[in-house]
C-alpha positions as CSV (number, residue, x, y, z in Angstrom):
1,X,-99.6,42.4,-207.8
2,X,-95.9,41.4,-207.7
3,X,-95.0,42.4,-211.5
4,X,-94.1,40.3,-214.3
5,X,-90.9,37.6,-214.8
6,X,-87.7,39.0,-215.9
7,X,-87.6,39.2,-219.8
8,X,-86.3,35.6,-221.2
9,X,-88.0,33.7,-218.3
10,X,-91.5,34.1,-218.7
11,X,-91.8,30.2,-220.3
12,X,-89.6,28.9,-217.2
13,X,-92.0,30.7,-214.6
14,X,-94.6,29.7,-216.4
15,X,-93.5,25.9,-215.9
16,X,-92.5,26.6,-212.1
17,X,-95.9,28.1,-211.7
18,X,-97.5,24.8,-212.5
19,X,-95.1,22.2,-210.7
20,X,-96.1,24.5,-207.5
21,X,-99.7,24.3,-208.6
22,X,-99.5,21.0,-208.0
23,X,-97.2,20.7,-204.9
24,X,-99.9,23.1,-203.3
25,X,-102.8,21.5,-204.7
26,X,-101.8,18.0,-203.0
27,X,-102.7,19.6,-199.2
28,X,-102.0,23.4,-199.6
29,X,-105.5,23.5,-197.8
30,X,-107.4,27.0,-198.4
31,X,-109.5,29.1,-200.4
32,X,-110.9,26.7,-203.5
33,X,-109.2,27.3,-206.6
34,X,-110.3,30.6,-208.1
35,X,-111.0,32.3,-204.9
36,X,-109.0,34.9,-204.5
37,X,-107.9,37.0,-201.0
38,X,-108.8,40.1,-198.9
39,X,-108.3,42.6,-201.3
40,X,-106.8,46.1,-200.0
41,X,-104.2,48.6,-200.7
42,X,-101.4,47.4,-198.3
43,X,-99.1,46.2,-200.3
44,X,-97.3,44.0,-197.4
45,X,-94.6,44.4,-194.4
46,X,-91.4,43.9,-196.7
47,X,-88.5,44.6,-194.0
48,X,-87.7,44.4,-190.2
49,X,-90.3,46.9,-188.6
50,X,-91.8,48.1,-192.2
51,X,-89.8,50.7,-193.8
52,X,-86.1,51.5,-194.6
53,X,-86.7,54.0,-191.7
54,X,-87.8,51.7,-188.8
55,X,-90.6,53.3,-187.9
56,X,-92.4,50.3,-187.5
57,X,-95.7,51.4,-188.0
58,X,-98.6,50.0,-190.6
59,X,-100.7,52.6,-191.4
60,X,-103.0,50.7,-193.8
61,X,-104.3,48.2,-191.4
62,X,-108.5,48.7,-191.5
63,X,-109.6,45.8,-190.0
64,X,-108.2,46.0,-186.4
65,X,-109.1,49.1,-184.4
66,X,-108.7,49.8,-180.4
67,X,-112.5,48.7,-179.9
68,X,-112.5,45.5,-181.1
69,X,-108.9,43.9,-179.8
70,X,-110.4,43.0,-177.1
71,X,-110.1,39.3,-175.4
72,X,-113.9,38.7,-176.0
73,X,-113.5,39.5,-179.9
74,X,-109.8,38.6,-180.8
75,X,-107.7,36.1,-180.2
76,X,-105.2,33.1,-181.6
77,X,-106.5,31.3,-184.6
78,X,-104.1,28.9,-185.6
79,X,-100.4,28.4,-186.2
80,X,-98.1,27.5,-188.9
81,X,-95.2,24.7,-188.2
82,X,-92.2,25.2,-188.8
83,X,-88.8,23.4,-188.3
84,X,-86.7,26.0,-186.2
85,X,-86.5,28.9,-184.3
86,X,-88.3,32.0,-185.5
87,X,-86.0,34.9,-184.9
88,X,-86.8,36.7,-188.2
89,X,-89.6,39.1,-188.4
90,X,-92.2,37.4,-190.3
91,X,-92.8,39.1,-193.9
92,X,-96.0,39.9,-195.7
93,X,-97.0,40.4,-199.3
94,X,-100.4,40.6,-200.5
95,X,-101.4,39.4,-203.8
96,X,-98.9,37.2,-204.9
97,X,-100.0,35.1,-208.0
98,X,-99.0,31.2,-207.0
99,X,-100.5,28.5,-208.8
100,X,-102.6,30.7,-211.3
101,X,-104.3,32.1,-207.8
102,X,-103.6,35.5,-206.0
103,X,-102.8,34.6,-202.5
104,X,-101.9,37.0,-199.3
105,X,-98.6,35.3,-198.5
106,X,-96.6,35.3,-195.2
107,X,-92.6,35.0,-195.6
108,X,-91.0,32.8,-192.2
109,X,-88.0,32.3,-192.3
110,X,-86.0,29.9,-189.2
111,X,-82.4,29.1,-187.9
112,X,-83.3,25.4,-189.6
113,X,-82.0,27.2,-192.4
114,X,-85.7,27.4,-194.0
115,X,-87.8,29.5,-195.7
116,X,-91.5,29.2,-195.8
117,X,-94.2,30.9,-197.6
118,X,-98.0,30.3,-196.5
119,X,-101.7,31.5,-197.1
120,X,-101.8,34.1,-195.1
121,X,-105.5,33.4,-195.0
122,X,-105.8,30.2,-194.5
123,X,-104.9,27.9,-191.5
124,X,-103.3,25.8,-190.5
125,X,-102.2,25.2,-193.8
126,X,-99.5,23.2,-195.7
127,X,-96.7,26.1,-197.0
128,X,-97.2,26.6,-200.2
129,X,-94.0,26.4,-200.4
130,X,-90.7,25.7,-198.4
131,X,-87.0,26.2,-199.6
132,X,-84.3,24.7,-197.2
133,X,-80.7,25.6,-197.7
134,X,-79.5,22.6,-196.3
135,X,-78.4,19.1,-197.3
136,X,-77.3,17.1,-194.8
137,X,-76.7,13.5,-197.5
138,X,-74.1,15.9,-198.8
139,X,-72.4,16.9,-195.6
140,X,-74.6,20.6,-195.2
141,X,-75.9,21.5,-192.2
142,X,-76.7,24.3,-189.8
143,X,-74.0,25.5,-187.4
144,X,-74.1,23.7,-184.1
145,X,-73.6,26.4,-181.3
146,X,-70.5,24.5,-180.2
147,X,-69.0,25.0,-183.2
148,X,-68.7,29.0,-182.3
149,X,-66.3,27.9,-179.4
150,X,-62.9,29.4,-178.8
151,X,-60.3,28.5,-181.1
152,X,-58.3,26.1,-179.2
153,X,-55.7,27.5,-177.2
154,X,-56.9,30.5,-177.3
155,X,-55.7,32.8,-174.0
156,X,-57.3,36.5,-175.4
157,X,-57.6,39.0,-175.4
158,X,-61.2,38.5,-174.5
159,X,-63.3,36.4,-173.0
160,X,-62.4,32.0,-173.6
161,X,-65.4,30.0,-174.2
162,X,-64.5,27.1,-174.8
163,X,-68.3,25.3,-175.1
164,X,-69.8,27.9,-177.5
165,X,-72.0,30.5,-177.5
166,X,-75.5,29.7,-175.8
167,X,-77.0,33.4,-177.2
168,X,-78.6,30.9,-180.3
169,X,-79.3,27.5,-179.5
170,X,-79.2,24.7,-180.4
171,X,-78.7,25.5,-184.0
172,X,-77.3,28.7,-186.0
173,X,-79.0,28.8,-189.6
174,X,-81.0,31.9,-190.8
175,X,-81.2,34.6,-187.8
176,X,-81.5,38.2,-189.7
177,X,-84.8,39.1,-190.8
178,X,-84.9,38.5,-194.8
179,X,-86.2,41.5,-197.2
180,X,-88.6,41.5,-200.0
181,X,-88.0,43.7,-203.3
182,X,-91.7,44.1,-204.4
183,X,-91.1,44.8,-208.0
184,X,-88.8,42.2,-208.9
185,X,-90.9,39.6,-206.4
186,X,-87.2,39.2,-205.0
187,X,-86.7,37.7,-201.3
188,X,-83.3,38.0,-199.8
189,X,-81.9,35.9,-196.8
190,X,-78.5,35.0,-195.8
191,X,-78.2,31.1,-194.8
192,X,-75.3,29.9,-192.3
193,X,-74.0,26.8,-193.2
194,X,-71.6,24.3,-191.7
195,X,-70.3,22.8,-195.2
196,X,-68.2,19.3,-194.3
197,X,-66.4,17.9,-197.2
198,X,-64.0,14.9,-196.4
199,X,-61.5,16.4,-193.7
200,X,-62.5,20.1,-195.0
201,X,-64.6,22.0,-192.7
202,X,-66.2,25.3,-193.7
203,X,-68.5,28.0,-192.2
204,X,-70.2,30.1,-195.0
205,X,-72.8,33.0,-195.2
206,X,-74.7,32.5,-198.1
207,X,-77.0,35.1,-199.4
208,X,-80.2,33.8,-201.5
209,X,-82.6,35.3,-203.7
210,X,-85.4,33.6,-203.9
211,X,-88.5,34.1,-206.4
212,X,-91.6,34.6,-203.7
213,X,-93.6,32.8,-206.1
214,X,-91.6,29.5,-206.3
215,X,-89.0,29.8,-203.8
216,X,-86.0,28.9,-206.4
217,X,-82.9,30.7,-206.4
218,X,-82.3,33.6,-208.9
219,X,-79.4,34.0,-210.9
220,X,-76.0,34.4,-209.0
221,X,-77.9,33.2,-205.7
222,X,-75.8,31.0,-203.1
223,X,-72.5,32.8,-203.5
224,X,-70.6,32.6,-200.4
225,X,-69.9,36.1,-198.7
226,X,-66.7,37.1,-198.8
227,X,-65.0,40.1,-198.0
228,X,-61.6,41.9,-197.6
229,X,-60.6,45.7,-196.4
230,X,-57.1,46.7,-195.9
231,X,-56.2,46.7,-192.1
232,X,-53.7,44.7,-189.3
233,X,-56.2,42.9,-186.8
234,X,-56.6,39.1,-187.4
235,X,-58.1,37.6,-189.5
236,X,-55.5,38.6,-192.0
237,X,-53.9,37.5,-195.2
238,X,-50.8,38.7,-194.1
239,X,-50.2,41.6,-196.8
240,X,-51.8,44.1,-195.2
241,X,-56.0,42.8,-195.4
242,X,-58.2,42.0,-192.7
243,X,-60.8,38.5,-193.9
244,X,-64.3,38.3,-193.5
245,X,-64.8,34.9,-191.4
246,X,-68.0,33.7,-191.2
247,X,-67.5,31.2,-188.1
248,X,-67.1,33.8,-185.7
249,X,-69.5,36.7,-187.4
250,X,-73.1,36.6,-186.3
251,X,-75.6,38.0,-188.8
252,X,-78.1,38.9,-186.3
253,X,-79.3,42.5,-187.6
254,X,-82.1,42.6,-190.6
255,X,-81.1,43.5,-193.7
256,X,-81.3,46.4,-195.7
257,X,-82.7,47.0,-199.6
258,X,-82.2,50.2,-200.5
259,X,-81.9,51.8,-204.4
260,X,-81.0,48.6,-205.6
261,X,-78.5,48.1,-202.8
262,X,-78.6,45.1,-200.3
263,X,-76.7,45.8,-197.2
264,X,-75.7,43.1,-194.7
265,X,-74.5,43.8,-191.2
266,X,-72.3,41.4,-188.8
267,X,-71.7,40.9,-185.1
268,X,-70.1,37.9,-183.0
269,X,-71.6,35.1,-181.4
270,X,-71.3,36.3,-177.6
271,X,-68.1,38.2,-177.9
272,X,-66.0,35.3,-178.9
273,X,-62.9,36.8,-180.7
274,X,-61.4,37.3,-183.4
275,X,-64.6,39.5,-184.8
276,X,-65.1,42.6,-186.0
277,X,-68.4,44.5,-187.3
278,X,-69.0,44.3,-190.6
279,X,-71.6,45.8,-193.2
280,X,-71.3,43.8,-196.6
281,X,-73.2,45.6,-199.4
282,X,-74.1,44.1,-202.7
283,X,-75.9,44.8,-206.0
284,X,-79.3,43.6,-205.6
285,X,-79.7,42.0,-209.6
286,X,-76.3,40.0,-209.7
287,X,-75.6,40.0,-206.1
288,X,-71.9,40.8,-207.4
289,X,-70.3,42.6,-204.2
290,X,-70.2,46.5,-204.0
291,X,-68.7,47.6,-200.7
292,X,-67.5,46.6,-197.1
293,X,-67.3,48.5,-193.9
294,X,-65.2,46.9,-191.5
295,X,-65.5,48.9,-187.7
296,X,-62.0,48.0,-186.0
297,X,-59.7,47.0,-189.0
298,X,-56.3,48.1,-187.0
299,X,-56.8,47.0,-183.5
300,X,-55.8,44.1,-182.3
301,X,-59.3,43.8,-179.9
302,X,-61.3,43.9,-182.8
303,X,-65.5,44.1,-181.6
304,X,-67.0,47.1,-182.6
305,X,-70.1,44.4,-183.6
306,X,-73.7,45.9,-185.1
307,X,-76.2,43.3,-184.3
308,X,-79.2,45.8,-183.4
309,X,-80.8,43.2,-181.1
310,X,-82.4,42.1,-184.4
311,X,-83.1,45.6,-186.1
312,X,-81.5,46.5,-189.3
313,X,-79.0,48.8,-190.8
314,X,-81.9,52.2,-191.8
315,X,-81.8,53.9,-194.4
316,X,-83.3,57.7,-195.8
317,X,-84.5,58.5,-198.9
318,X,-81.6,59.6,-200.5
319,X,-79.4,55.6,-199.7
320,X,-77.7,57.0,-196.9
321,X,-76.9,54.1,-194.5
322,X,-77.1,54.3,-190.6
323,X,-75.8,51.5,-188.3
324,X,-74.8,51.6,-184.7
325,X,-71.7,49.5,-183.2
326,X,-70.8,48.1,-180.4
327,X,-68.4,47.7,-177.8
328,X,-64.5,47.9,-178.8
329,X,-61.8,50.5,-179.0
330,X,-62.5,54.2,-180.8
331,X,-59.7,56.3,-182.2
332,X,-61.1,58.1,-185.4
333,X,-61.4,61.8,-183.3
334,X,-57.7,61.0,-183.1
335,X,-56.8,60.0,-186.7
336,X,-57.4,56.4,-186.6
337,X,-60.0,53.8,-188.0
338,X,-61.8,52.6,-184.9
339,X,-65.8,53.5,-185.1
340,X,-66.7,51.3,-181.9
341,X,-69.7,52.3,-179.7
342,X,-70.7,54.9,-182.4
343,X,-73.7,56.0,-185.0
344,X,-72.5,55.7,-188.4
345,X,-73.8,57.2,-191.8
346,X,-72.3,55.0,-194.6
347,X,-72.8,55.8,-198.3
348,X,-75.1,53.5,-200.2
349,X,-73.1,50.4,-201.6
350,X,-69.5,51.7,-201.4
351,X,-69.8,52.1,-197.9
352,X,-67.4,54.8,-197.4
353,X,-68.2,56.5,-194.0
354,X,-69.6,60.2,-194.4
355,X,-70.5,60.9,-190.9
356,X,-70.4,59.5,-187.2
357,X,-71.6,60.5,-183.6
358,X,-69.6,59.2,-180.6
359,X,-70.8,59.6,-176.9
360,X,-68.4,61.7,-174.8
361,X,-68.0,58.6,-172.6
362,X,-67.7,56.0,-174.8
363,X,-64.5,54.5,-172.5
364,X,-67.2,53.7,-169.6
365,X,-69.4,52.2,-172.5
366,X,-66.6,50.0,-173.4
367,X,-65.7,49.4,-170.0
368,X,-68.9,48.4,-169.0
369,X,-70.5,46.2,-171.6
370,X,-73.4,48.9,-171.9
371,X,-72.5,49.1,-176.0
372,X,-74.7,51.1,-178.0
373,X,-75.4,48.4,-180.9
374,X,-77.9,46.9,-178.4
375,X,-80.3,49.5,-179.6
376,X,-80.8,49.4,-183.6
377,X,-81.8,53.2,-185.6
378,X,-85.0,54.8,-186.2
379,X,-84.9,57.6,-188.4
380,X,-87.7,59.9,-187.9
381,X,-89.9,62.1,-190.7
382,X,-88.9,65.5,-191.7
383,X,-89.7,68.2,-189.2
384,X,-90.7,71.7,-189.4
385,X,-88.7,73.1,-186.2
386,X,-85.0,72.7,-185.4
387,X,-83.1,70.1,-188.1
388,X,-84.9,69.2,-190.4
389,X,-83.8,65.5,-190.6
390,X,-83.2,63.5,-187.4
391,X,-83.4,59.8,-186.1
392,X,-82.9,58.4,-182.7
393,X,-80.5,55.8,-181.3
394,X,-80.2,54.3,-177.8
395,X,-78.4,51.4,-176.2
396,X,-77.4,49.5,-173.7
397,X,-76.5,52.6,-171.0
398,X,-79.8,53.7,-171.5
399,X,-79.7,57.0,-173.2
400,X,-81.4,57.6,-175.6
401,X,-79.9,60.0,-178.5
402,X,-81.6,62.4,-180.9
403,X,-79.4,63.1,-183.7
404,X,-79.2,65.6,-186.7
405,X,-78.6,63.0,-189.6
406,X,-77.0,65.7,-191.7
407,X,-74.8,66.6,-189.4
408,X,-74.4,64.0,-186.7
409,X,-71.9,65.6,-184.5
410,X,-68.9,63.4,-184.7
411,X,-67.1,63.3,-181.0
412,X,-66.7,65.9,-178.7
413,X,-64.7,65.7,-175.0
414,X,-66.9,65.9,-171.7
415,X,-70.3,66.4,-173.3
416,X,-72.6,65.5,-175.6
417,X,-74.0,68.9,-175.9
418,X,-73.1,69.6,-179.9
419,X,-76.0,66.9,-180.5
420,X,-79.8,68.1,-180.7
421,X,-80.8,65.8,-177.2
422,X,-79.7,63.1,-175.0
423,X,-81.7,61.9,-171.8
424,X,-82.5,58.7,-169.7
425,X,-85.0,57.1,-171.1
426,X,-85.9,55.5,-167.8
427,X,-85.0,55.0,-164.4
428,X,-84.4,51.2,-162.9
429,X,-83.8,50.8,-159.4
430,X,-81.5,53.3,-158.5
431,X,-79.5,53.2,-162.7
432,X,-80.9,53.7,-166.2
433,X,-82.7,51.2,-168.0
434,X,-80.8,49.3,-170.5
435,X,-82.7,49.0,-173.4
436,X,-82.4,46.2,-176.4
437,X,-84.4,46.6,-179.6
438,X,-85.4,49.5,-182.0
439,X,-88.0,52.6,-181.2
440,X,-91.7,52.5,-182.8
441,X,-93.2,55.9,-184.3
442,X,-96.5,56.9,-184.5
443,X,-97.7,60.3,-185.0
444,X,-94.8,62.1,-183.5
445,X,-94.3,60.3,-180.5
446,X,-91.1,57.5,-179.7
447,X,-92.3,54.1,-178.5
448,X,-90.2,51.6,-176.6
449,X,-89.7,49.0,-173.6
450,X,-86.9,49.1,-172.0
451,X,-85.3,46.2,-169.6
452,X,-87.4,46.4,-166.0
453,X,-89.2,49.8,-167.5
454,X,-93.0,50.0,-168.7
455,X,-93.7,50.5,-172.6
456,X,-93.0,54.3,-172.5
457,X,-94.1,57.2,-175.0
458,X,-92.3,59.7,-175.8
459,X,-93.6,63.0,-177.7
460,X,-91.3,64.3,-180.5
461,X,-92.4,68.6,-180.5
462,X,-90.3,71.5,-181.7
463,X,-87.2,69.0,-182.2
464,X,-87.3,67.4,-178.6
465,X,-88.4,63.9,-177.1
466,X,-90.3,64.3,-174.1
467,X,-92.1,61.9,-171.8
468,X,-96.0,62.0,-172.7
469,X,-97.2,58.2,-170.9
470,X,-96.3,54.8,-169.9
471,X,-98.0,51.1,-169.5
472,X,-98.9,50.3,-166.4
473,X,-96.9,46.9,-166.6
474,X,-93.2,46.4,-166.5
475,X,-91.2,44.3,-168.7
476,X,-88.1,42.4,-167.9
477,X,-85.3,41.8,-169.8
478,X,-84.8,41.8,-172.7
479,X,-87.2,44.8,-172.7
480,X,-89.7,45.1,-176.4
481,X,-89.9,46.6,-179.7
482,X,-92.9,47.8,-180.2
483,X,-94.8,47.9,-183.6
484,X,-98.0,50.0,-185.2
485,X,-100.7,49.8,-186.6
486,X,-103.4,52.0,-187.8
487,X,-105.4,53.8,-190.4
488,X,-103.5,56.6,-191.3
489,X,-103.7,58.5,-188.5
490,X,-106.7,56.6,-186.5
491,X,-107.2,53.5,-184.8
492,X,-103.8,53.1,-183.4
493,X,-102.5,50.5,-181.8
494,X,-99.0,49.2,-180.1
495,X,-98.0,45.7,-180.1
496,X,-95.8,44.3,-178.1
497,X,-94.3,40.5,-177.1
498,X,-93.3,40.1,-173.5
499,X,-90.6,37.6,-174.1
500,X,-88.8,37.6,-171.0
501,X,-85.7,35.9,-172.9
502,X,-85.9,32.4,-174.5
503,X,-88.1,29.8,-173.9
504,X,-91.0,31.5,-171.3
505,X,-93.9,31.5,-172.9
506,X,-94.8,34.9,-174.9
507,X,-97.3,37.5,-174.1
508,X,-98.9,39.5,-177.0
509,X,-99.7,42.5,-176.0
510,X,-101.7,45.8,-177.4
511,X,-102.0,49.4,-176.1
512,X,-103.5,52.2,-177.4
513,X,-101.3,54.0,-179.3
514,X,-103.1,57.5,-177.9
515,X,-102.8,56.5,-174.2
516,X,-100.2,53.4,-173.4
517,X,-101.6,53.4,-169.8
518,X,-104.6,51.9,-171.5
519,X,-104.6,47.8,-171.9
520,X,-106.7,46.5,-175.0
521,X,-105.7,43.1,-174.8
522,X,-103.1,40.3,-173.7
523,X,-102.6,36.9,-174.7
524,X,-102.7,35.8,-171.0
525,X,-106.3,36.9,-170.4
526,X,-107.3,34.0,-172.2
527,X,-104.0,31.8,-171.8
528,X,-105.4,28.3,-172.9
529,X,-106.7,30.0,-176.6
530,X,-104.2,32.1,-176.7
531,X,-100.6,31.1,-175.5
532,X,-98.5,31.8,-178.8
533,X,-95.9,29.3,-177.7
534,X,-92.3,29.7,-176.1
535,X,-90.6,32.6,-177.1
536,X,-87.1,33.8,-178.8
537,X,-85.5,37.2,-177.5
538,X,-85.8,40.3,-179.6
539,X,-89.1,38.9,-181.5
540,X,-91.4,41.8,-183.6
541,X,-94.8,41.1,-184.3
542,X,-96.1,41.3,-187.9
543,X,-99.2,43.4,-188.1
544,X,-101.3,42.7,-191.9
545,X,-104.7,42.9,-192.8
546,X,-106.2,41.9,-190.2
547,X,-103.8,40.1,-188.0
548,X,-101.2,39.6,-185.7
549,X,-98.2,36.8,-186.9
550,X,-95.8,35.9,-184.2
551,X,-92.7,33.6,-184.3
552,X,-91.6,31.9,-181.6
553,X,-89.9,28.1,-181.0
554,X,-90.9,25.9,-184.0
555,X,-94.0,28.0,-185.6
556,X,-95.5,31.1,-186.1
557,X,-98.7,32.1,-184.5
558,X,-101.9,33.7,-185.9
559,X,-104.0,36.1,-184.2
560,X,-107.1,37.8,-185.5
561,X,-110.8,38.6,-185.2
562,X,-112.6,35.6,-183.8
563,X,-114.8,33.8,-185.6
């Protein structure tokens, strides 16, 4: 159960409690009062792809097993409307006590700039309860995607678009997938807003902590993100300090709580200049700001963007931070402050960079658009053979990384040989695969799909990936991140949405997690039960007791055991 009220607020929750007691009461729809849900141990799905770590996998789901997701015996059972684009990972917490009655609860979360909270158990249902961070009477709105055009007059260096970016359409409002602090009952989101005022026009990030019981701010929520780090590229203050600008910084990666710590990482909208990437960090009680990490503070080209395809900034056990960049100039082997196209271990709230891996060739990378923050990090359990900590990364070229995290091997001229392994991880026509999204794990072996590839495994033995199956299907761009479940070790099962960009309709998919080859299910075996609706690039299933949550355009999508 999420634990008890701060210590002063006990009579304020108390009188929230009721007021959404009521709310829900009025066509919350549902168990009867006094019921009370599923009961297991799974305590929920709290960040992008389930742990600080990536992994992806649920290893407490009991109900779903490999013989019975099956079309016959599973399929869609209802959906949950929303008023946006659902490019955050739905979140789950179990046994959250709302209106005197413990409820499952699933967290969604749309570029409306709204968050929603519903019975996980009961649908289609009114939310339980729904924050939006908009106002529109008072001039507050989500961003229009024309509103990320080129500055006027604007020549380059870059590209000039002078319409906007298309990548998020047609609104910009909540894109990063939120995260949940379990012991404080704590969700975190960062809202853009387009905030008019007169003939004042401002662009803000806002981040929000909202109580998962009520959905009301906590104390210090709704500050605007702001951030400065010495540096000469533009934005600047002219004294020497590069500004954090929300218009043109896309907060497209998940974030990140870790030991108290919530990290925030930044990319552009398309490559529309001036940006840079950025990782804000901030204390998780008073949100008061504790670090910032800017990639390219002293070139004019800025870039350098971490945006993860939707992944988030990992993190090991001991608050260690790992992000990967994108495209953009890299000068640190030389002295400088350029970390573009890298893998970066920051420390936990200051920020301060303690390691970095370059590829050897990171000049074609830039050259080519094949940037490395296309992939996001998975950091892999403690092995017995070779290094004992490592974590993979992989990107747009295709080649995928395996790193020592304690020593990540910084950048070395005409190889990367000082690393533990690099390989293809697939062959496209006559190239590599470009891959987009984050690697699964699963009992030692590397899942992902890669753009025009099949749903490959790879098997992680004495320190080293290699190829142990693949799907017989292929999947086109943007590729898929897979995710787990199982329990424990048995039953397992990869999911995966076929997207094929924005707006085709989805395709939920499952493997076998112990053989890909093998097909247990797909939404388009039954198509008119189960169409899950049309889809958003770089979605993740959410896997929780039972079922199978899936955002796409305007609601999210619930799949489960037929009745």
């Amino acid at each position: 159960m999420i634990g008890s009220a701060r210590p002063g607020t006990k009579l304020l929750f108390a009188l929230v409690l009721l007021a959404v007691g009521i709310y829900a009461g009025c066509g919350g729809g549902g168990d009867s009062a006094g019921s009370s849900p599923p009961q297991t141990a799974f305590s929920g799905v709290l960040t992008y792809h389930n742990d600080n770590a990536r992994t992806g996998q649920n290893l407490q789901e009991t109900v779903l097993t490999p013989a019975n997701v099956k079309s016959a015996t599973f399929g869609k059972l209802f959906s949950f409307p929303v008023d946006g684009f659902v490019y955050a990972q739905p979140l789950y917490v179990s046994d959250v006590l709302i209106a005197g009655q413990l409820r499952n609860v699933v967290f969604v979360a749309t570029e409306h700039n709204s968050v929603y909270a519903f019975d996980a158990d009961s649908g289609p249902s009114a939310p339980l309860w729904h924050r939006s961070f908009i106002a529109p009477a008072n001039g507050i709105t989500t961003v229009p995607f024309q509103d990320t055009a080129s500055p006027p007059g604007y020549t380059g260096p870059g590209p000039v678009i002078p319409g906007g970016c298309g990548d998020l359409t047609p609104e910009i409002g909540i894109t990063g997938t939120p995260v949940i602090d379990p012991a404080t009952g704590t969700l975190y989101v960062v809202a853009k807003t387009k905030e008019v005022s007169g003939a004042n026009v401002a662009y803000e990030h806002r981040l929000h902590a909202l109580d998962i019981r009520t959905g009301i701010d906590r104390s210090g929520s709704g500050k605007a993100l702001q951030a400065t780090v010495p540096g000469t590229t533009t934005p600047n203050d002219g004294n020497g300090n590069v500004l954090f600008q929300s218009l043109r910084q896309n907060q497209r990666a998940a974030l990140l709580l870790s030991n108290g710590v919530v990290s925030v990482a930044f990319s552009s909208h398309c490559t529309i200049r001036p940006y840079q990437g950025w990782v804000l960090a901030f204390d998780a009680t008073t949100l008061n700001p504790l670090g910032a990490f800017n990639a390219v503070p002293n070139d004019p080209k800025g870039k350098g963007g971490i945006w993860h395809s939707g992944g988030g900034p990992a993190a090991d056990a001991s608050g260690n931070v790992f992000v990967m960049t994108g495209d953009g100039p890299f000068d640190v082997a030389t002295g400088g402050s350029s970390f573009a196209d890298s893998v970066i271990k920051l420390a936990n709230g200051s920020l301060t960079v303690s390691d970095y891996f370059t590829p050897f060739n990171y000049q074609e990378l830039e050259a080519s658009n094949a940037d490395m923050s296309a992939g996001g990090p998975l950091l892999l359990p403690d092995q017995s053979v070779g290094p004992q900590r490592l974590m993979v990364s992989a990107g747009k070229q295709g080649i995928v990384y395996l790193l020592n995290r304690d020593s990540l091997g910084g950048f070395q001229a005409g190889s990367d040989s000082q690393i533990v392994q690099s390989f293809n991880w697939g062959t496209c026509g006559t190239g590599r695969c470009t891959i987009f999204g984050t690697p699964a794990y699963f009992e030692n072996t590397v899942y992902l799909a890669a753009v025009g590839d099949k749903l490959r495994a790879y098997t992680l033995s004495n320190g080293q990936l290699s190829l142990s199956g693949q799907s017989t299907n292929t999947f086109q761009w943007p590729g898929a991140t897979p995710a787990i479940s199982a329990n424990g070790s048995a039953n397992g099962i990869v999911w995966v949405l076929e997207t094929n960009g924005s707006g085709a309709p989805v395709v939920l998919r499952a493997y076998s997690a112990a053989d890909v080859s093998i097909q247990l299910y797909n939404s388009d075996q039954n198509p008119a039960r189960d169409n899950p609706g049309q889809a958003v690039k770089f979605t993740v299933p959410t896997i929780a007791n039972g079922k199978v949550y899936v955002g796409v355009q305007g609601k999210v999508s619930v799949f489960g055991l037929l009745p």
